[in-house]
C-alpha positions in Angstrom: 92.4 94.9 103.7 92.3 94.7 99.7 95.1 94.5 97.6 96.3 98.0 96.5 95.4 98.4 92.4 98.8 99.9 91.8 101.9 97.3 91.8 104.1 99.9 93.1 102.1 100.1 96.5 101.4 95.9 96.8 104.8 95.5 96.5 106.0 97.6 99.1 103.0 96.3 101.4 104.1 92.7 100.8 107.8 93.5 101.1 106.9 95.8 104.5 105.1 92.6 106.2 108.1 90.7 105.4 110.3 93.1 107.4 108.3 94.5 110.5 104.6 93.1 111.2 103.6 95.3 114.1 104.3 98.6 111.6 102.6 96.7 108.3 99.4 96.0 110.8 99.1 99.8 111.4 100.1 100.5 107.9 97.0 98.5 106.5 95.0 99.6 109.5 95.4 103.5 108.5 94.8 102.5 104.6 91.6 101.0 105.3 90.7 104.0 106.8 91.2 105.9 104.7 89.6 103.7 101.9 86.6 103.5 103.9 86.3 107.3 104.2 86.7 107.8 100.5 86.4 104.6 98.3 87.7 106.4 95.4 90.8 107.4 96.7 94.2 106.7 94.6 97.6 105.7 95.9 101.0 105.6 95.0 104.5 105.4 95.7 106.0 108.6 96.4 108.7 109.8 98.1 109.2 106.0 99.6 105.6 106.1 101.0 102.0 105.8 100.0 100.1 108.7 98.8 96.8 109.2 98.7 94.8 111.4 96.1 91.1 112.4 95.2 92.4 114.5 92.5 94.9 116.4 94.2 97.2 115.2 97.1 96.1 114.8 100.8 98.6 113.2 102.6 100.5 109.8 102.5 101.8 106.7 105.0 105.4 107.1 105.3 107.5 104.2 107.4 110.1 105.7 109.1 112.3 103.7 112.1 110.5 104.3 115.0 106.6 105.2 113.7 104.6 105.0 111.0 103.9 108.8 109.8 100.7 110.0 108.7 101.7 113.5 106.5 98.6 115.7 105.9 99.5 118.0 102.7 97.0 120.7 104.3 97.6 119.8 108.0 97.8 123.6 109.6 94.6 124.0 108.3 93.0 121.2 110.1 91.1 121.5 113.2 93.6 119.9 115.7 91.6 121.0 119.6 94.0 118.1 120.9 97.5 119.7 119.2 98.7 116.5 118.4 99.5 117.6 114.9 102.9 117.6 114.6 105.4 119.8 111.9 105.5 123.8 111.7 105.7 124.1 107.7 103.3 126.6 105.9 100.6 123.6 104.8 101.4 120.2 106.0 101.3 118.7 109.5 101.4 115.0 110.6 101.0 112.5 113.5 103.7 110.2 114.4 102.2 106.6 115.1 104.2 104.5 117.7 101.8 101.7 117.9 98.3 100.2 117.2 97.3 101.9 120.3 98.4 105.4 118.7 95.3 105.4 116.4 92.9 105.6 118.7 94.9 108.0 121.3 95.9 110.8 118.6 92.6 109.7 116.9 93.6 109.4 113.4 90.1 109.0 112.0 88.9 112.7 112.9 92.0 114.0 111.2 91.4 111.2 107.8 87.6 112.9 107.5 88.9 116.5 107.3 91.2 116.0 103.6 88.0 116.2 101.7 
């Protein structure tokens, strides 16, 4: 996967790697597919994640202890025939990725082509 363009986001990519290499291999697995979707996407550190933009906010890569989550700022309104979706807030929904394995199972990619 590329380097990020923003310093913010390499740094905390380089320092993640450093500190758990099973989550920083789904980490750049899920930002390349999302830079592959849309090559003109924009990231930055928010919150203590990655965001993602194409004008407006669609959802970032947050490490938490257990997962990697994949928040989707208009998530409820995402076709979801599977319910794997996860949160019950007015707009935003994410999936909770355990392991490599998770990105296929909850299949991340049909979720990553609905933001536009």
């Amino acid at each position: 996967m590329k380097k990020s363009k923003d310093e913010k986001v390499q740094k905390f990519l380089d320092e993640f790697k450093e500190l758990d290499t099973e989550k920083s291999r789904i980490l750049q697995h899920l930002r390349k597919m999302v830079f592959t979707q849309y090559p003109k996407v924009s990231e930055r550190m928010m919150y203590g994640g990655i965001m993602f933009s194409l004008g407006e906010d669609f959802g970032g890569l947050f490490a938490r202890k257990n997962h990697i989550s994949f928040e989707f700022s208009r998530g409820a309104s995402m076709k979801d025939p599977e319910k794997v979706l996860e949160g019950t807030g007015e707009l935003r929904r994410h999936l909770k990725i355990k392991s490599f394995e998770d990105i296929k199972d909850l299949n991340v990619d049909y979720f990553v082509k609905q933001v536009s």
